[in-house]
C-alpha positions in Angstrom: 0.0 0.0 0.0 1.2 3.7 -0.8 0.0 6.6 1.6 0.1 10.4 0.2 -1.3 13.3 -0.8 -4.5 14.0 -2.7 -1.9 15.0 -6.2 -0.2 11.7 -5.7 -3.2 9.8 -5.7 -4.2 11.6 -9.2 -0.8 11.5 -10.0 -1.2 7.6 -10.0 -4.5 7.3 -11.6 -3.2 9.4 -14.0 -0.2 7.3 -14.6 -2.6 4.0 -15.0 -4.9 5.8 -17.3 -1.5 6.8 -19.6 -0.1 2.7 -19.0 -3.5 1.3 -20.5 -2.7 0.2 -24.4 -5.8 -0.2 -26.8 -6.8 0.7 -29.9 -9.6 2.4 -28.7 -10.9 4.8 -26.1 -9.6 4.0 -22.7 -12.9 3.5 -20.0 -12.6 3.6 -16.4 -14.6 2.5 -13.5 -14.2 4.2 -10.4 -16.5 1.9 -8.4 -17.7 2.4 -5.1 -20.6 3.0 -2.3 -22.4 5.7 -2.1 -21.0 8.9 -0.7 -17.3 7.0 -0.5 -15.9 9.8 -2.6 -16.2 8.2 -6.2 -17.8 11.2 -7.9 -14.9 13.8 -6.8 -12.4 11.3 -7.6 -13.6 11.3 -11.2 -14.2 14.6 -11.6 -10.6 15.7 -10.0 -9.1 12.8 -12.2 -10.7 14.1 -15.8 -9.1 17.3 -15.0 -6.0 15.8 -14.4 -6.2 13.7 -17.8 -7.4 16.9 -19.4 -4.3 19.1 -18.3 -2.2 16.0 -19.8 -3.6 16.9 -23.3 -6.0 13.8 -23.2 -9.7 14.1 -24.3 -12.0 13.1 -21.4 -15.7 11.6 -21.5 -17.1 12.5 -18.4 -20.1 10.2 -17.3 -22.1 8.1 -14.4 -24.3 6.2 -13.9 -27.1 8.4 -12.8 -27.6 8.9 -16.0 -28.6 5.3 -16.7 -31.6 5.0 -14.2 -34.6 2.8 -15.2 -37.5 5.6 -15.1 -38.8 6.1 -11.1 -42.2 3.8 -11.9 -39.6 1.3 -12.8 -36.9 1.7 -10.0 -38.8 0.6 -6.9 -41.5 -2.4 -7.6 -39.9 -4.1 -4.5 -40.7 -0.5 -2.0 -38.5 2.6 -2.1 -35.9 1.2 0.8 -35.7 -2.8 -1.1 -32.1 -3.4 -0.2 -32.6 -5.7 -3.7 -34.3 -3.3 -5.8 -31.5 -1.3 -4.9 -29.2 -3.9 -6.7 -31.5 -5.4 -9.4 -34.1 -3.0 -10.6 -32.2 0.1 -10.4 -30.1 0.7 -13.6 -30.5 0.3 -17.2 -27.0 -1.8 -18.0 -28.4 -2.8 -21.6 -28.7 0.8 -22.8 -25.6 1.6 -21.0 -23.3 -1.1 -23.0 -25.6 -0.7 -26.1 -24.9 4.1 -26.3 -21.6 3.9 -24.4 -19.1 1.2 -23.6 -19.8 -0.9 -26.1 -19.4 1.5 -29.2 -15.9 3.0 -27.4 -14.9 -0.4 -27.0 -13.0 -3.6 -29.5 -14.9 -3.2 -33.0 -17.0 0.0 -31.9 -17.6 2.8 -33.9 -16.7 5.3 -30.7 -20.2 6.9 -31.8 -21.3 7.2 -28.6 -24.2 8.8 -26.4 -23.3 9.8 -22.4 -26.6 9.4 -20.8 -30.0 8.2 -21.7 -31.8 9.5 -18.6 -32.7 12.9 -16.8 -33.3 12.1 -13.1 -34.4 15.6 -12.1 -37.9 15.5 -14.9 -38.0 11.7 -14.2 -37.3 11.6 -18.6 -35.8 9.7 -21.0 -32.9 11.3 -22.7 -31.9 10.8 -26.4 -28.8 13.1 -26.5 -26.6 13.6 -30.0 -24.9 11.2 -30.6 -21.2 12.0 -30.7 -17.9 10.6 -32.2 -15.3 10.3 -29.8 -11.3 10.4 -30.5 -9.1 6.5 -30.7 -7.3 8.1 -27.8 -10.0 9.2 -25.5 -10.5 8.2 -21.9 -13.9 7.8 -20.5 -14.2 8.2 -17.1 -16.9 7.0 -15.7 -18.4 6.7 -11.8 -21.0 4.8 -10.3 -21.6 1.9 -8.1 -21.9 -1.7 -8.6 -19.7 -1.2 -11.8 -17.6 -4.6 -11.5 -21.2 -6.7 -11.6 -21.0 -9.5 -14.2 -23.1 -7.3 -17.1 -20.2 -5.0 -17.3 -17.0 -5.7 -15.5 -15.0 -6.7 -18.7 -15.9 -3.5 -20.6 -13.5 -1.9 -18.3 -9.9 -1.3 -19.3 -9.0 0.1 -15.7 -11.0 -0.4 -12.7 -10.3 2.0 -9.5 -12.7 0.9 -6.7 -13.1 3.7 -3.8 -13.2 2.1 -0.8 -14.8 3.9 2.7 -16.2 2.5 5.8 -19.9 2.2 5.1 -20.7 3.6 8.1 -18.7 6.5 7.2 -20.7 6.9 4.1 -23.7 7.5 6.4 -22.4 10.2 8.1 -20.9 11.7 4.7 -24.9 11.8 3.3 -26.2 13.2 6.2 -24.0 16.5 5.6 -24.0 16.1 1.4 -28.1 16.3 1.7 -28.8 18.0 4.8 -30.6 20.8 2.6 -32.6 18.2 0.8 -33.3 15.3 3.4 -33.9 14.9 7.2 -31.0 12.9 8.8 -33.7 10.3 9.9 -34.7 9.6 6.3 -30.6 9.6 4.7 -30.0 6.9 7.5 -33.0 5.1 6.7 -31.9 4.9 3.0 -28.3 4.0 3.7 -29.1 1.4 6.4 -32.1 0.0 4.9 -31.4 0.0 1.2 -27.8 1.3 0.4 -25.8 -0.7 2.5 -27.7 -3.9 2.6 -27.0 -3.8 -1.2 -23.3 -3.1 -1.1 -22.8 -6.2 1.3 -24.8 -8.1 -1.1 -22.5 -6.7 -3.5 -19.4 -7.3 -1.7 -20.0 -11.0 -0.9 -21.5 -12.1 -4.5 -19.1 -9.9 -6.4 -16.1 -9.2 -4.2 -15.8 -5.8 -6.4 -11.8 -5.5 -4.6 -10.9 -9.0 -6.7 -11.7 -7.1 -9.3 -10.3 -3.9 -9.2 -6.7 -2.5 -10.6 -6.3 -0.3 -8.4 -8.1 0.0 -4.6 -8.1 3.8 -3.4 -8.9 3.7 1.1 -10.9 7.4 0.9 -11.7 7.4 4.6 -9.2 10.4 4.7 -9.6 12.0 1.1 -6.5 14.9 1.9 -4.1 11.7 2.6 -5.6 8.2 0.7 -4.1 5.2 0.9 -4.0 3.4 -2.3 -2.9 -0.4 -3.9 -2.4 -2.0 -7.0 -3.5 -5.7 -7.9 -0.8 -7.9 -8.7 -2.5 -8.6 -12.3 -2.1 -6.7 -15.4 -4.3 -3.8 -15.5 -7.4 -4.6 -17.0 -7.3 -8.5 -16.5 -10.9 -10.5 -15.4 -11.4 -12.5 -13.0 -14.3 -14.9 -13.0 -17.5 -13.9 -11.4 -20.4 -16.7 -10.3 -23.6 -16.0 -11.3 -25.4 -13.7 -9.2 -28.8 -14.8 -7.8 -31.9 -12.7 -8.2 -33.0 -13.5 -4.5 -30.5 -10.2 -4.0 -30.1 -8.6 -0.2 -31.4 -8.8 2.7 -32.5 -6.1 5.0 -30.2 -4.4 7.5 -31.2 -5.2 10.8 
């Protein structure tokens, strides 16, 4: 493991985006729970790659929800319908990793969802460079539907309780405290643990960033090539169960 600072933790990242060799654009996960820190780390990271000259695809996940009438058949709190009824991976590989990936076109689209109208989105479709990088954040992103489209995978780890306490002050002008620990405990977290013992996202991942500390991350490399798979078992639909 490698302790420093915030720069050489980018610094790294940005080093493993440059080491990546394909004939096509470069995508990378950064995996992780919610609130572990996922979404700054890509964001801080594109700028990085964009100082370096490189051209980034920004995108995430929330942009590949299933419509709300959709989402939560199983209750608004289902730990599983966090996990299984929650994004659209088809139209994700179909508009975005698939086309930037072997054989694609690189005509892709970043999003086919608006979460704030609750719409579907049909953006233009755009042609990206051989030599861009998408970076791309979310959760559950080593699952078996689209862990090999990766060519690096960062997972950011946190304590999950510490992701409680993290949403608490991210949505404080949105959402009680009683109802952001109610979602975490009930549905969030039951569903990462599902996700963690089915998955094991970590086996998975290139590179494993600790973000308990964000100003001074830990951070480790797998002892495979970057990019490598690892089998996954079949996942089974009976999903999580409830926190207690």
């Amino acid at each position: 493991m490698d302790r420093g600072t915030r720069d050489e933790l980018l610094g790294r990242l940005a080093e493993a985006v440059g080491s990546v060799t394909v004939v096509h654009p470069t995508r990378v996960a950064v995996d992780g729970p919610p609130a572990a820190g996922k979404t700054t780390l890509a964001d801080e990271l594109a700028v990085v790659l964009r100082g370096q000259g490189r051209d980034v695809i920004r995108a995430t996940i929330d942009d590949f929800l299933f419509p709300r009438a959709r989402r939560y058949p199983r209750g608004e709190y289902s730990a599983e319908g966090c996990y299984f009824d929650t994004h659209d991976h088809g139209a994700l590989n179909r508009v975005l990793l698939d086309p930037l990936g072997p054989g694609g076109d690189r005509r892709f689209q970043h999003a086919v969802y608006d979460r704030t109208a609750d719409a579907v989105l049909s953006p233009p479709v755009t042609t990206a460079p051989a030599d861009a990088v998408l970076v791309f954040d979310g959760v559950f992103l080593m699952r078996p539907e689209l862990v090999d489209r990766w060519d690096l995978r960062i997972f950011v780890s946190t304590a999950l309780d510490t992701t409680v306490d993290r949403a608490v002050v991210r949505e404080r002008q949105v959402s009680s405290r009683a109802d952001v620990e109610r979602r975490w405990r009930e549905r969030y977290i039951p569903s990462q643990q599902f996700y963690f013992a089915t998955v094991r996202p970590t086996d998975h991942a290139d590179i494993i960033v600790h973000n308990d500390e964000p100003q001074q991350p830990i951070w480790e490399n797998a002892t495979r090539p970057i990019g490598a798979s690892v089998p996954i078992s079949p996942v089974s639909r009976r999903g999580p169960a409830a926190a207690d």
